[in-house]
N, C-alpha and C positions, 0 to 999 in steps of 0.2 A: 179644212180637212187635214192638212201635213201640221196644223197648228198640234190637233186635239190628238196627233200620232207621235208627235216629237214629247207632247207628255208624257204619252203611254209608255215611249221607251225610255225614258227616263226613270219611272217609277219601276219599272222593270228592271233595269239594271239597278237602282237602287237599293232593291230587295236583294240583289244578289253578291254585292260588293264588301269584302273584306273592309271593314272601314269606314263604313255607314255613309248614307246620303251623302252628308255634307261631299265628301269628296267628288260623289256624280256630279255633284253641282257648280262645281269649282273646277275641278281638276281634270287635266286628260289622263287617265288610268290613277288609281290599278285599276287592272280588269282579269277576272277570274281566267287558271286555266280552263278549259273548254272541251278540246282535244282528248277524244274520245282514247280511251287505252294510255293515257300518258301515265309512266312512273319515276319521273324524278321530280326534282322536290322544288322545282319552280310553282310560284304562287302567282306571279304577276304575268299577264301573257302580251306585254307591249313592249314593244321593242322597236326603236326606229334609229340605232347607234350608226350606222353606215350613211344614214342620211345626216346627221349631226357631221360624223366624220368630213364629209364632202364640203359643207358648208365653213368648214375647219379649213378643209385646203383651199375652197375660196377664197376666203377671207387672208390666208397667207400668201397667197398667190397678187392678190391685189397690193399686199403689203410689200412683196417684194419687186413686182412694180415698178418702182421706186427707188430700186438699188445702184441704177446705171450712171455711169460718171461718164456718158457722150461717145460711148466706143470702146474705149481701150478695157474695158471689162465685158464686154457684147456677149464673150458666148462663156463668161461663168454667169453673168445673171439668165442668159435664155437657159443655160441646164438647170439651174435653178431655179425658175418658174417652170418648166418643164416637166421637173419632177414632184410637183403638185398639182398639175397640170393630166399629168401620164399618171401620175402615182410610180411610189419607187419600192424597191424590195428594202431600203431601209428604213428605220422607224424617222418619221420627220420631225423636224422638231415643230413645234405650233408657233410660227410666228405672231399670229393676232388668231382671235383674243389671246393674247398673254396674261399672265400675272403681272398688276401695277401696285402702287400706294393703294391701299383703301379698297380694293380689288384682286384677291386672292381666287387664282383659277386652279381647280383640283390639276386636271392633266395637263400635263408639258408637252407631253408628244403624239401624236396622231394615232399611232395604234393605241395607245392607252385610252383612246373611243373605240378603236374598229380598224380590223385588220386589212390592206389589202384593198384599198379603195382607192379610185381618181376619179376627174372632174371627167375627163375625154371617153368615157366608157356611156357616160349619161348626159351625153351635150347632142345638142338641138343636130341632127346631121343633114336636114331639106337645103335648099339653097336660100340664099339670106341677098335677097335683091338688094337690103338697104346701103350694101358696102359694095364697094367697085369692084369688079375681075370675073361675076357671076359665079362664084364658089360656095360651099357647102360651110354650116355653119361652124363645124367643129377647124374647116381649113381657114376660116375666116381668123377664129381664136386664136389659130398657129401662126397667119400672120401678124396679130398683135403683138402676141408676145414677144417674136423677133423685133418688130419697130420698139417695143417698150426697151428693149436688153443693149437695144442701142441707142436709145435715148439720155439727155441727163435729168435722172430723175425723174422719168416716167414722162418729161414736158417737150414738145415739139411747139416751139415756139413760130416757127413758121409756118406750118398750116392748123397751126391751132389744137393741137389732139392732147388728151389727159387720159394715156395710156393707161392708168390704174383704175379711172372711171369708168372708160371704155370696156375694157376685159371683164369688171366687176359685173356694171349695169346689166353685157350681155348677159353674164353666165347666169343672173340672177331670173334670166326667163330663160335661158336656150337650155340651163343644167334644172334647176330647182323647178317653175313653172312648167317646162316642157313635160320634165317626168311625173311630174302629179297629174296633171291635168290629161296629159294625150299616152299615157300610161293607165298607172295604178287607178285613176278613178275614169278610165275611160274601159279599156278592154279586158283588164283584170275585175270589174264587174261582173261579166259576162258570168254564167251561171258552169262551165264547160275549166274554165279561165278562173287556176286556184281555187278549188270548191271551200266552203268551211265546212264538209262531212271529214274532211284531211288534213293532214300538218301539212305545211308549207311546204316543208322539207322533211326528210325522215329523222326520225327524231327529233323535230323538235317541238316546243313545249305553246307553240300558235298554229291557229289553224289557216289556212292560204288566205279567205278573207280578212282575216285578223290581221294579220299582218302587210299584207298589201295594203289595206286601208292604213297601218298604222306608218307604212314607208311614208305614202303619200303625206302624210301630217308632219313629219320630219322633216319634207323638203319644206312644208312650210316656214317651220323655221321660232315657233315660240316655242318657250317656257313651258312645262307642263301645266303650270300655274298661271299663266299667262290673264288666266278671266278674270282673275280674282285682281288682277292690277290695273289702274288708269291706265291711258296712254302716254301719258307722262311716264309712267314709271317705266312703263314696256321701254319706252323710247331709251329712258335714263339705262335700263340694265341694258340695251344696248350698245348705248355709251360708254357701259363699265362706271358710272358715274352714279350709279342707287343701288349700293350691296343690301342694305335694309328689304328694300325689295327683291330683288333676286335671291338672297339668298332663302328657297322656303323653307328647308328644313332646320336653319339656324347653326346649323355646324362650322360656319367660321368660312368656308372656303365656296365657290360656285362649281357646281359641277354642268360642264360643259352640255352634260346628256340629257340633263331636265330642268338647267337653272338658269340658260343663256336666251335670248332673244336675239337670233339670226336675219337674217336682210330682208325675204319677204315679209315679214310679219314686222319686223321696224318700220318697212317703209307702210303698210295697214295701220300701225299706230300712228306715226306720222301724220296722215293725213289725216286722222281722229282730232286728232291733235292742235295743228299747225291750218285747217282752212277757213274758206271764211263763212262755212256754214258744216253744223256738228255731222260726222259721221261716225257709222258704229264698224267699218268693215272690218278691224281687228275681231271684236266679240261675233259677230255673224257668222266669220268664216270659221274660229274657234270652235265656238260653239255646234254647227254643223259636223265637222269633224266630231267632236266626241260623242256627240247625237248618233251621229252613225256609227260611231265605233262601238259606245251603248247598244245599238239593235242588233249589230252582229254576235257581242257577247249575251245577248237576250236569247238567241238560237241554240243556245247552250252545245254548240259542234256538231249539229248537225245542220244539212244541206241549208241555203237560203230559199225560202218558198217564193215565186214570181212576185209575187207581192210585195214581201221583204227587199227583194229585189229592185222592186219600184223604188218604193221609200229611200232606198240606200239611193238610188241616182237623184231623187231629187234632192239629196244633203251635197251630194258632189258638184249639182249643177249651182247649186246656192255658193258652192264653193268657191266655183269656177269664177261664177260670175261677177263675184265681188273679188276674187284675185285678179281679172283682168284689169276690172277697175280701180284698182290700187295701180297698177302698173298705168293707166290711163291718167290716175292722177298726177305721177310723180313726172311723167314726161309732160302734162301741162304745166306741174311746177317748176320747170328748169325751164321751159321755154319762156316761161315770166321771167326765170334767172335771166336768161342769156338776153331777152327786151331790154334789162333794166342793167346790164354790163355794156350794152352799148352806148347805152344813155354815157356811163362815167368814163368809157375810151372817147367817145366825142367830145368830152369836156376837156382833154387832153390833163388833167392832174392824176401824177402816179400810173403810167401811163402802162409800165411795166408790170406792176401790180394789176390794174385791171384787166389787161388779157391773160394774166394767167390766171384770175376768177373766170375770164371768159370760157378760154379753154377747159376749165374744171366742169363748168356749168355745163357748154354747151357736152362735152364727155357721158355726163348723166343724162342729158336729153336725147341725143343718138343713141347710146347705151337702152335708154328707156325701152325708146320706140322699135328697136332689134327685138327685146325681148319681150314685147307686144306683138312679135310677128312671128316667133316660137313656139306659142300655143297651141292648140288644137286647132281653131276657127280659122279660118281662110281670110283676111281683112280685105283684099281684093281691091279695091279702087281706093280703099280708106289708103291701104299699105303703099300705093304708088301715090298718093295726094301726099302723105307722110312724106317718102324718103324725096321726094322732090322739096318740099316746101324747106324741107332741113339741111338735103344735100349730105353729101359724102364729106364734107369738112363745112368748119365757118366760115362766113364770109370773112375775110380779112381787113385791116385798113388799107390793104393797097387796091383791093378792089378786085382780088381773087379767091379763087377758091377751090379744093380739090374736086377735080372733076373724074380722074380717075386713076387706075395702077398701070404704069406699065410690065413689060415683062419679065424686067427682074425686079417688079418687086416695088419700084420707085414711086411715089404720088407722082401725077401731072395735074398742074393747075391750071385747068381750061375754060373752070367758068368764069365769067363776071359779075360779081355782084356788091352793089355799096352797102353800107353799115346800112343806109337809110330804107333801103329796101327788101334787106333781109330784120328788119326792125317788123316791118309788113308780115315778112312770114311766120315770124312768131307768134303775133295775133292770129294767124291763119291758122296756126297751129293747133292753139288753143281753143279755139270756135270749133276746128274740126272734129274734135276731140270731144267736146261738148254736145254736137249734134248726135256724134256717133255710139259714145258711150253713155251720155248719162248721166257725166260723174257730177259732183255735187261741194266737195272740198273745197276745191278749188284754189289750193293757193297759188299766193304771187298772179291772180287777176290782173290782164292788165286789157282783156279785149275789149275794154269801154275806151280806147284808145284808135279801136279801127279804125272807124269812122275818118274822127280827123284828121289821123297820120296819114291813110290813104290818100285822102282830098290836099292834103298838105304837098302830099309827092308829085300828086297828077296821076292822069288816066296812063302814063306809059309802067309807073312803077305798079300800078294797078292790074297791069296787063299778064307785066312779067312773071308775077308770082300765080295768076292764076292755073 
């Protein structure tokens, strides 16, 4: 039934698109204006720049990260991620993406996307159990950033943390996931909630559904062109490493607003990509989205019929569903990281080197599973099986681990746990993930390892992690 209806709106939109088929088929917009009474001289009615923007200050934000020399610079780099963070009255400058070799990015500066944007106005605000002190997610951010600003270089080498991971990972579900999913494709639905018989806004040139749907696709975070390329390449123009591909319209330069491939939809190709069995979630969720955004411009601006209505949630729930599951993969893939980083700190060579992969990895895996739990859906036992099995820091070699914050702020290392047993939880991690979600990628496999490393430890390390 949704099969023989996802043609229909497509052939529908197709008839009505500046620019014939091929584009419906490919492309997320153009899509006609619609908007009943409009007189200016806009032709295309998409627009998702404020979401690009955001994904812009993430990305700079992570990058600077990074900046702290162990203190004595604490509070120019916390104003400094601060103010990509808050958003500031001055124009930012775009730290990442930048312009490199071989990689020419049109805008330099943040309003040159969208005026007037930050990360804290659209971040996860529930309380976020998986970090110590029982705080709300956006306070949680605020403490990273302070641990990052006084870190060196983003690394705390004693309790293991990768501040630029950490902050990234979250923001990647509690900013971007959270407002698609438990927002724009959840209540901005609603029939009441941004009609398309109205502009968005007055005067402007979309109508409420138009554009709510078209936010929601923004935080995801592709290419407009995104269908039309493997995952390889999705992946490479994330990289900054395949201008050929990114660049579609061939003018020399990437334009950030429709030519870049942003974090959720890297880490969907990614997993396309990189497991050990094919998945399509990059095209699926794509696809959904412009499907939906097709029927909405099929209404030609007036109201959505219940029906229509229908159809439109079942493209968001296809949406959802394989977004959570991108996010479900990449937190099983880092906990295969972090299995296979303790394997090469036991072996004691480079010993240095390997906890700070550790700390990187495990950074993405915490990160991961935070913003698995910023979604819509309640994970409920899944969520406390998670932040236990994970814990609020890694195990360390010494046999601890942050167990929680004091009141100014401090970690206290109260748990105990060996390399060899939190080796256990990672497979546990993995399997739970598997049960719970589904996923199918699966890179970095390593739970055909349970078994034995369990029976290897004994019933008490058996016990402990369950």
């Amino acid at each position: 039934m949704l099969k023989s209806k996802l043609k229909l709106t497509s052939a529908i939109i197709a008839a009505t698109l500046v620019g014939g088929a091929a584009l419906a088929q490919e492309s997320y917009g153009p899509f006609p204006v619609t908007v009943k009474g409009y007189e200016g001289d806009k032709t295309d009615s998409v627009s998702y720049s404020g979401q690009i923007a955001r994904h812009v200050l993430h990305d700079s934000l992570k990058k600077a990260a990074g900046k702290g020399d162990g203190g004595n610079n604490a509070a120019e780099v916390e104003a400094l991620m601060l103010s990509y963070f808050n958003g500031s009255e001055e124009d930012l400058v775009i730290i990442a993406p930048a312009s490199k070799d071989g990689f020419p990015v049109k805008q330099s500066t943040v309003n040159e996307i969208s005026k007037g944007k930050n990360i804290s106005g659209k971040f996860y605000k529930g309380a976020m159990t998986a970090w110590p002190g029982n705080q709300t997610g956006v306070d949680v951010a605020l403490q990273m950033i302070k641990m990052a600003a006084a870190s060196n270089q983003g690394y705390d080498p004693v309790n293991g943390m990768d501040w630029g991971q950490l902050i990234s990972k979250f923001t990647l579900g509690a900013m971007a996931y959270n407002q698609a999913v438990d927002n724009y494709l959840d209540e901005k639905l609603e029939a009441d909630n941004k009609p398309n018989d109205k502009p968005y806004k007055e005067g402007a040139h979309y109508t409420g559904k138009e554009h709510s749907w078209d936010e929601a696709f923004g935080y995801f975070g592709a290419a407009a062109h995104s269908a039309s390329l493997s995952p390889e390449q999705n992946y490479g123009v994330s990289k900054q490493k395949d201008m050929a591909a990114a660049d579609a319209n061939g003018d020399g330069v990437i334009d950030l607003k429709t030519e870049m491939v942003f974090g959720p939809a890297y880490y969907a190709a990614g997993a396309d990509k990189g497991g050990t069995k094919s998945t399509q979630y990059m095209n699926t969720i794509f696809n959904a989205f412009r499907d939906g955004r097709a029927l909405i411009a099929s209404a030609n601006g007036e109201a959505l019929t219940d029906e229509q209505r229908a159809e439109l949630k079942n493209y968001a729930d296809i949406i959802e569903t394989n977004w959570e599951k991108t996010l479900a993969e990449a937190t099983f893939k880092y906990a295969g990281s972090v299995y296979k980083d303790i394997d090469k700190i036991k072996s004691g060579e480079d010993t240095d080197k390997a906890l700070r992969n550790y700390a990187k990895h495990w950074g993405e895996l915490k990160g991961f599973s935070m913003a698995l739990q910023s979604g819509k859906n309640n994970l409920g036992a899944t969520a406390i099986d998670l932040n236990w099995l994970i814990g609020f820091g890694p195990a360390m070699p010494d046999g601890k681990m942050v167990s929680d914050i004091d009141a100014d702020g401090n970690f206290v290392r109260g748990r105990e746990m060996t390399l060899d047993d939190y080796q256990v939880n990672m497979l546990k991690v993995q399997k739970l993930l598997i049960d719970t979600f589904g996923i199918e990628s699966r890179a970095n496999d390593a739970t055909a390892d349970l078994a034995a490393l369990a029976e290897k430890l004994g019933e008490n390390a058996s016990a402990e992690n369950d």
